[in-house]
C-alpha positions as CSV (number, residue, x, y, z in Angstrom):
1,X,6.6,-2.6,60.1
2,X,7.7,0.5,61.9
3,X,6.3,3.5,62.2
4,X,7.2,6.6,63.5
5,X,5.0,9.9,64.2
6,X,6.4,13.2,65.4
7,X,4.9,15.9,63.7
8,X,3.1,17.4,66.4
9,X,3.6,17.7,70.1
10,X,2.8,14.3,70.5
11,X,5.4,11.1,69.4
12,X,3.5,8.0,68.4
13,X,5.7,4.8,67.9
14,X,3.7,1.5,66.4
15,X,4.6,-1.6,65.8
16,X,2.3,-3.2,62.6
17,X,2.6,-7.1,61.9
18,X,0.4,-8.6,59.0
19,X,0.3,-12.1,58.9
20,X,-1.8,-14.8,57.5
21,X,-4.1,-12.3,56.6
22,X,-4.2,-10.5,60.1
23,X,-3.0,-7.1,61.3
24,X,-2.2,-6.2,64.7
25,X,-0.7,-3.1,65.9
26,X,1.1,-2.4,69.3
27,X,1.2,1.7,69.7
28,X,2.7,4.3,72.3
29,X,2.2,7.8,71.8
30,X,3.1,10.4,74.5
31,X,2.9,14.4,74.3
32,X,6.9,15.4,75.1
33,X,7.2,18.9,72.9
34,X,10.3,19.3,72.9
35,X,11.0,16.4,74.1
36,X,10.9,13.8,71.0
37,X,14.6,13.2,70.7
38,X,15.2,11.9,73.9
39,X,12.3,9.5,74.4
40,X,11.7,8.5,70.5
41,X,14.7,5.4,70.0
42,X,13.2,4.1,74.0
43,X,9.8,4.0,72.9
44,X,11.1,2.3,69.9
45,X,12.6,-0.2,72.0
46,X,9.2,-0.6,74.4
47,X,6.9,-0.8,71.9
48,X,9.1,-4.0,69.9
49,X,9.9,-5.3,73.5
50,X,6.2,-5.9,74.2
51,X,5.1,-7.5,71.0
52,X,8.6,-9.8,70.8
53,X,10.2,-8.6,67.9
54,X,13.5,-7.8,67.6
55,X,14.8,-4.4,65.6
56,X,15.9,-7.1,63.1
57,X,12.9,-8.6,62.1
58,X,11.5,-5.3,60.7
59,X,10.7,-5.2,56.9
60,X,10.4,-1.4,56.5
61,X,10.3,2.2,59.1
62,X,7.5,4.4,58.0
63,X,7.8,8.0,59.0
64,X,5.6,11.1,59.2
65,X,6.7,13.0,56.7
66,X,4.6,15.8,57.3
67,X,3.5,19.2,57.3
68,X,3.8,19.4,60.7
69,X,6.0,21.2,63.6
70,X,9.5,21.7,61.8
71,X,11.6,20.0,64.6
72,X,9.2,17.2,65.0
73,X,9.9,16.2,61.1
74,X,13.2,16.2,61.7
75,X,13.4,14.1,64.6
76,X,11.6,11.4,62.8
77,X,13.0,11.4,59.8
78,X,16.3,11.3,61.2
79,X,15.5,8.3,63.0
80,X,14.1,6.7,60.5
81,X,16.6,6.9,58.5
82,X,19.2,5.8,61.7
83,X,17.6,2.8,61.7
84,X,17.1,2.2,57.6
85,X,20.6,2.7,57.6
86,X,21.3,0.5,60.6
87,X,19.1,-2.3,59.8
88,X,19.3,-2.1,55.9
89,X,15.7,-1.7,55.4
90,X,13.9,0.6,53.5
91,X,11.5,3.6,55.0
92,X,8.2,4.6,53.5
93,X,7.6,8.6,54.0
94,X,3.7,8.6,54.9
95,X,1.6,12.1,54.5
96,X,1.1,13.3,57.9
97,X,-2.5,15.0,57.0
98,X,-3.2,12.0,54.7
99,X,-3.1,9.8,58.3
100,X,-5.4,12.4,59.9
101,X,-8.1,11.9,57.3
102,X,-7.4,8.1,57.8
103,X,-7.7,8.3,61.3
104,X,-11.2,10.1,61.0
105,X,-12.5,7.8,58.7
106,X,-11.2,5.1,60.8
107,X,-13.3,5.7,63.3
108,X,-16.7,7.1,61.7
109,X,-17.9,3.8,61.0
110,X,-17.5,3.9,57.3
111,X,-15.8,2.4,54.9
112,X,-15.2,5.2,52.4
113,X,-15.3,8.9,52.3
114,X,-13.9,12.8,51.7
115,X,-12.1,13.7,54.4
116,X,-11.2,17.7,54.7
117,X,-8.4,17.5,56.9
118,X,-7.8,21.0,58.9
119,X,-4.8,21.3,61.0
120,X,-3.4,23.8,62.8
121,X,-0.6,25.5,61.7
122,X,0.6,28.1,64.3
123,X,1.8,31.7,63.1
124,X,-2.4,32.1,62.5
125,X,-1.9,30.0,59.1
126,X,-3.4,26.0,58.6
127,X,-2.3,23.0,57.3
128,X,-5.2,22.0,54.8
129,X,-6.3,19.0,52.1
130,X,-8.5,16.8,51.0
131,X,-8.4,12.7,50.4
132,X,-10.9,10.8,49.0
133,X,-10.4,7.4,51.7
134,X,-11.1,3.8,51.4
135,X,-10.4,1.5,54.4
136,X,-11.0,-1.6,51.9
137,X,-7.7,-4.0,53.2
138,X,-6.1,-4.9,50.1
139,X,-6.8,-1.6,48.1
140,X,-5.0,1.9,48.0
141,X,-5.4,3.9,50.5
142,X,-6.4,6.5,48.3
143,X,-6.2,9.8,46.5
144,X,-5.5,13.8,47.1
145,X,-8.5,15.8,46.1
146,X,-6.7,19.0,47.6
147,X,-2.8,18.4,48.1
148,X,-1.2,19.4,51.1
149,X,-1.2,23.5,51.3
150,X,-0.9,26.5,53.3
151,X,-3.8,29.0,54.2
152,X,-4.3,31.9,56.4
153,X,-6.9,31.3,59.1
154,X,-8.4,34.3,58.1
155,X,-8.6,32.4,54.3
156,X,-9.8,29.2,55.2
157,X,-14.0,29.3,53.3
158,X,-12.2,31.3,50.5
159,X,-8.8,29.5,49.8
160,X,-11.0,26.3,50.0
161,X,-13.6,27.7,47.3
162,X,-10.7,28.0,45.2
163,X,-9.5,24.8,45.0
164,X,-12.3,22.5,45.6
165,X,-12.3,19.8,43.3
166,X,-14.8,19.4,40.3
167,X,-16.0,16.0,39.3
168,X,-13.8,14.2,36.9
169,X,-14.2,12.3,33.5
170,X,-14.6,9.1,35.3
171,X,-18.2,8.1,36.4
172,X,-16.3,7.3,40.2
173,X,-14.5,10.6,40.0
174,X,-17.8,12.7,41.5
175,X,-17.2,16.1,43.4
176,X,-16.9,16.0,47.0
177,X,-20.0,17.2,48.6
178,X,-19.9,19.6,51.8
179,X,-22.8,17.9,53.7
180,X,-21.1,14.4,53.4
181,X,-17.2,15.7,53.7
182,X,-15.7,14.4,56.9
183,X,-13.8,16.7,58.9
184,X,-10.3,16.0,60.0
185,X,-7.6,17.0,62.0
186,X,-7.0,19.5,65.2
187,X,-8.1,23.1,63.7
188,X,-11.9,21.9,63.8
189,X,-12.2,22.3,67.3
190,X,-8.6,24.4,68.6
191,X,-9.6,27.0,65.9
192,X,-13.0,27.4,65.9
193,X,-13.2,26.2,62.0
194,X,-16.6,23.7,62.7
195,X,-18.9,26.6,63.6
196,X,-18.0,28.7,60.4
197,X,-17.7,25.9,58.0
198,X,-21.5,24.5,59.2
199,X,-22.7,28.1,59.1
200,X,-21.7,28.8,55.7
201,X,-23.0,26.0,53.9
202,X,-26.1,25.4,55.9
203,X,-25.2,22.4,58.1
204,X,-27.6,21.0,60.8
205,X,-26.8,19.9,62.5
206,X,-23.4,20.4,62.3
207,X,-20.7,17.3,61.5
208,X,-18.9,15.8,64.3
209,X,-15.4,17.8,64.7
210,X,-12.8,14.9,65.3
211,X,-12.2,13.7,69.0
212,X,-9.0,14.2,70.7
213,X,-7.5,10.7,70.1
214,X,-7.9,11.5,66.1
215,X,-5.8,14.9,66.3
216,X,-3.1,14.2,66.1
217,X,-1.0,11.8,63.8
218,X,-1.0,8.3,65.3
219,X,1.4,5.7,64.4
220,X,-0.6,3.2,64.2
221,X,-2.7,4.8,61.3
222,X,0.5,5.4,60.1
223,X,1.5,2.4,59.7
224,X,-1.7,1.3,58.0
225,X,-1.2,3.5,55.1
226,X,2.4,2.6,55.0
227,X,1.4,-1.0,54.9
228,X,-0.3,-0.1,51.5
229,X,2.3,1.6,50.3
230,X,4.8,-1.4,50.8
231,X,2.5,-3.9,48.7
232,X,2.4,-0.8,45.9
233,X,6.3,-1.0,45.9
234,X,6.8,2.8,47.3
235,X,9.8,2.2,49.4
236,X,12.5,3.9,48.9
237,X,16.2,3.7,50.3
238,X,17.1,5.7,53.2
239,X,19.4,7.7,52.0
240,X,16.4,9.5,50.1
241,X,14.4,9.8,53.4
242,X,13.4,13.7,53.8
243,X,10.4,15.6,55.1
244,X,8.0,17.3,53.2
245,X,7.6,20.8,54.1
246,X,5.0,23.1,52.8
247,X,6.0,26.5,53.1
248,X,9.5,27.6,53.6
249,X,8.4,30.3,56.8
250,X,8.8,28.4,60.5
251,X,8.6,31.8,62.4
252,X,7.0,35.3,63.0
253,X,9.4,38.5,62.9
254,X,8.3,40.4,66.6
255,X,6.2,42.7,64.2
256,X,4.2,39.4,62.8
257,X,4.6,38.2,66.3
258,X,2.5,41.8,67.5
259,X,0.1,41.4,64.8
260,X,-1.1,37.6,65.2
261,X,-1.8,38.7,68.9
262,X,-4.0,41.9,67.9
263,X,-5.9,39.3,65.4
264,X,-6.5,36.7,68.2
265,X,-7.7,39.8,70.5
266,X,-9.8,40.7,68.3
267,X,-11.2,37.0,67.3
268,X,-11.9,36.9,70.8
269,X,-13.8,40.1,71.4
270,X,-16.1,39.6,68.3
C-alpha cells in the first residue's frame, strides 16, 4: 500500500507491505511548505525504488484526508487520485488527526488508549478530537469520541467541556478520563495547550506533550490505519476521492489579520 501525507508543512510518502503475517514500512517525509507539488510524485518514486516495488504492484493509495493546511489536502488528494486513476486501484481517505492520535499511542508504549489530539490550526483556531485507539494488528483501529472540529484557542478547556464524551450503555464504552488521556498532535507544545490543560485538572506531573517526530502526520502511520481499513472493505473508487475539510474559512480579512496579532501580543505579555 501507498500512502500519502500532506496536510501540514511536511510531505510523508510510505510504502506498507504486509505479508505472511509481517508489516514493513519504507517512509520519507521532508518539510517543503509550499513545496509539496513538486517533490510529492519523486518521493513516490524513491520511496517504491528502494523497497523494489514497482507502481504496479500497489493494491491501494491511502491519502490524508485531513483537517489540515488547505493546499496540502489538495496536493494529496490529487495525487492520489492520479495514480488510482492511473493504476486502477482504489484509495482509502485516512483522518489526518485520527493518525496523530495513532502516532502518539504508537509510541507511548501501550497498546490501547484516549488520545486528545490538539493541532494547530493557524488564524488562532485548533483542529481538535478524540479517538479511543487500539494498536491490536488484526482489530479496528478504532473509534471517534470527539469528531473532528474547530475551536478558538481562546475556547479550547471550554469547547472541550462541552463535548466530552459520557460513558455509554456498553460495559467497554467508559468515559475517557483526563489523568489517563494521551495527548496528541502539534498545539501541545507550539501553543502552549499542555500547561493549561495540566493546570486545570490538577495534573502532576503533567503528561508528556508529543515529540517532534509525532507532530505531524506521518505516512507510515498512515498507512497503518489504512491497512485496517482495506481488510474492513472501506475503499472506495477514485473518482470519489476528496478531502475532508472542517470549516469552510482558510483566511483572515486584514482586520482579523490585526486582531490575531493584538491577541498573540497580549498572550505573550501575560
Amino acid at each position: 500500500m501507498l500512502a500519502l501525507a500532506t496536510s501540514s508543512d511536511w510531505c510523508s510518502v510510505a510504502l506498507h507491505c504486509h505479508d505472511a503475517g509481517i508489516d514493513e514500512s519504507e517512509c520519507l517525509s521532508e518539510r517543503l511548505g509550499a513545496e509539496q507539488s513538486e517533490r510529492i510524485l519523486a518521493m513516490v518514486r524513491e520511496v517504491c525504488g528502494g523497497a523494489g516495488i514497482a507502481l504496479e504492484e500497489i493494491d491501494a493509495i491511502a491519502f490524508d484526508a485531513g483537517p489540515g493546511s488547505f493546499t496540502g489536502l489538495r496536493i494529496g488528494c490529487s495525487v492520489a487520485q492520479g495514480l488510482g486513476f492511473a493504476l486502477r486501484r482504489p484509495v482509502l481517505p485516512i483522518d489526518a488527526l485520527a493518525t496523530l492520535g495513532w502516532q502518539r499511542l504508537r509510541a507511548s508504549g501501550r497498546v490501547a488508549a484516549d488520545v486528545l489530539v490538539a493541532n494547530d490550526a493557524r488564524m488562532d483556531e485548533l483542529y481538535v478530537a478524540m479517538y479511543r485507539l487500539r494498536l491490536d494488528a488484526h482489530a479496528q483501529w478504532g473509534e471517534a469520541l470527539i469528531e473532528p472540529r474547530v475551536v478558538a484557542r481562546a475556547d479550547f478547556l471550554p469547547a472541550l467541556a462541552e463535548c466530552w464524551p459520557g460513558a455509554g450503555t456498553r460495559p467497554e464504552e467508559t468515559a475517557p478520563l483526563p489523568e489517563q488521556v494521551l495527548p496528541g498532535g502539534n498545539a501541545w507544545r507550539l501553543l502552549g495547550l499542555l500547561d493549561e490543560w495540566s493546570a486545570h485538572h490538577g495534573l502532576v506531573p503533567a503528561p508528556l506533550a508529543p515529540a517532534s517526530e509525532q507532530a505531524y502526520v506521518r505516512a507510515d502511520a498512515l498507512a497503518e490505519i489504512a491497512l485496517r481499513d482495506w481488510r474492513a472493505g472501506l475503499a472506495i473508487d477514485a473518482s470519489a476521492a476528496a478531502p475532508r475539510y472542517v470549516r469552510d474559512k482558510v483566511a483572515l480579512d486584514r482586520d482579523e489579520q490585526r486582531a490575531l496579532r493584538l491577541r498573540r501580543a497580549q498572550r505573550a505579555d501575560a
